[in-house]
C-alpha positions as CSV (number, residue, x, y, z in Angstrom):
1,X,19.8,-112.7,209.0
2,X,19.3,-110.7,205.7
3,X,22.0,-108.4,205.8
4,X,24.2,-111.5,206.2
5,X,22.7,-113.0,203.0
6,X,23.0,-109.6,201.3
7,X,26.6,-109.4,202.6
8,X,27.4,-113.2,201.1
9,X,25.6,-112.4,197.3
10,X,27.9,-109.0,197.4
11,X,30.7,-110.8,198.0
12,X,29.8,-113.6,195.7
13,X,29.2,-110.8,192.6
14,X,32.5,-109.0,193.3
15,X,34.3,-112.5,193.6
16,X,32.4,-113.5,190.4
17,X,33.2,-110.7,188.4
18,X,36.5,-110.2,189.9
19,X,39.0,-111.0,186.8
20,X,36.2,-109.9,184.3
21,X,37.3,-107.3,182.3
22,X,33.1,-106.3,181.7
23,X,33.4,-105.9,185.5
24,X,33.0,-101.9,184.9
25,X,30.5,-102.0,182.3
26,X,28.4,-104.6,184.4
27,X,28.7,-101.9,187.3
28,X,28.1,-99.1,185.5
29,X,24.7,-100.4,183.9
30,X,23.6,-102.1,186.6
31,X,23.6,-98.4,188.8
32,X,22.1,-97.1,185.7
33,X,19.2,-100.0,185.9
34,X,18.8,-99.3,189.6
35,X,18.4,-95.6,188.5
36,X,15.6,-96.5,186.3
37,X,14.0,-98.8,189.1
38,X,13.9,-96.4,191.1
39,X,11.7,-93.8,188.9
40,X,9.4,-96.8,187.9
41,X,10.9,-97.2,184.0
42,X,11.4,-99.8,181.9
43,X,15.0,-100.2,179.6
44,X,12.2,-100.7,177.2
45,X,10.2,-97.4,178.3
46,X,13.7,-95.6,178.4
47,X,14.7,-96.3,175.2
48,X,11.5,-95.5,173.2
49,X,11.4,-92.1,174.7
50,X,15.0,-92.1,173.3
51,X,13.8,-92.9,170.0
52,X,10.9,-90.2,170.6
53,X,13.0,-87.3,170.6
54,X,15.6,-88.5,167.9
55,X,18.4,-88.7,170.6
56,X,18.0,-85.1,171.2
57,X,17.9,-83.2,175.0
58,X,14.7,-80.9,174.2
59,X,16.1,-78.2,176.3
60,X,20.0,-77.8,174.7
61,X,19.3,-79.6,171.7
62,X,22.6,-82.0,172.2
63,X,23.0,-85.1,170.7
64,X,23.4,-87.9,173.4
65,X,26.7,-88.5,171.7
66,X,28.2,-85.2,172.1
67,X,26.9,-85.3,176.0
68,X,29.4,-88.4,177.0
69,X,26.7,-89.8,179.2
70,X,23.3,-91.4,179.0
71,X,20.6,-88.7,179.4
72,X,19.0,-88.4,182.2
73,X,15.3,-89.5,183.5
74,X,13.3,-86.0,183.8
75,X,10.4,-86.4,186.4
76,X,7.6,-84.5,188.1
77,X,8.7,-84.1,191.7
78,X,5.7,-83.4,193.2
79,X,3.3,-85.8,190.6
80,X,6.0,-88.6,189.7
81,X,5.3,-88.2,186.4
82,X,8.0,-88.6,183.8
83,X,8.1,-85.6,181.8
84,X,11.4,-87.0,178.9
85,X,14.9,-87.7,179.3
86,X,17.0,-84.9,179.5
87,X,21.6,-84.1,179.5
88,X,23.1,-84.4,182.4
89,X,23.5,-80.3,182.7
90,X,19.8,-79.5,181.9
91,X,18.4,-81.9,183.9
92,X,20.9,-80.6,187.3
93,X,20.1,-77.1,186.3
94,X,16.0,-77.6,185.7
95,X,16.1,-78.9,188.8
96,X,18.4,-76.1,190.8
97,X,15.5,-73.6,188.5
98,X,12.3,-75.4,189.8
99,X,13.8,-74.8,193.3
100,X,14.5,-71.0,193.3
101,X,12.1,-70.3,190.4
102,X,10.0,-67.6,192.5
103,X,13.5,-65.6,193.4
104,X,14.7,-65.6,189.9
105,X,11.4,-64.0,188.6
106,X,11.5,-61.9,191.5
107,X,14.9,-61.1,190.6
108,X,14.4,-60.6,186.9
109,X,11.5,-58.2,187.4
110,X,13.3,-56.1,189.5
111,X,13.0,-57.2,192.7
112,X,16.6,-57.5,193.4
């Protein structure tokens, strides 16, 4: 019975928004809402740790205006913890570095 009432307030949101032309803005901030959900932040939290660091990523030093996109949540995967909000590019490639970080050191101290 809930996936049929899920199913009805999907259809009742697309049919809603159907002819709005904020359709894709709705969309896109409401994925970006889940997003926060779903690392236990507020908009309110978000946006003072925006404020925090000027609007800057602390790893590239970009603007969040030259970036195109809202920066990203940067967490602790092993503790949760939020660590600061982070570009798109740093945040994918701090990630991909915490992964392989013992075979790059490895690698840059000669271990080929």
């Amino acid at each position: 019975m809930p996936k049929k009432d899920n199913e009805y307030k999907l259809r009742w949101q697309r049919n809603k928004y159907k002819n709005d032309k904020n359709f894709r803005k709705f969309r896109k901030y409401a994925s970006w809402y889940k997003g926060l959900r779903l690392k236990d932040i507020t908009p309110k939290e978000y946006f003072e740790l925006f404020d925090k660091q000027s609007g800057y990523c602390p790893i590239c030093g970009k603007h969040q205006s030259e970036c195109g996109k809202r920066f990203s949540v940067d967490h602790n995967h092993a503790t949760g913890e939020i660590r600061g909000l982070l570009c798109t590019w740093c945040n994918m490639n701090l990630g991909w570095y915490e992964k392989f970080d013992d075979n790059i050191k490895g690698y840059l101290k000669g271990g080929g």
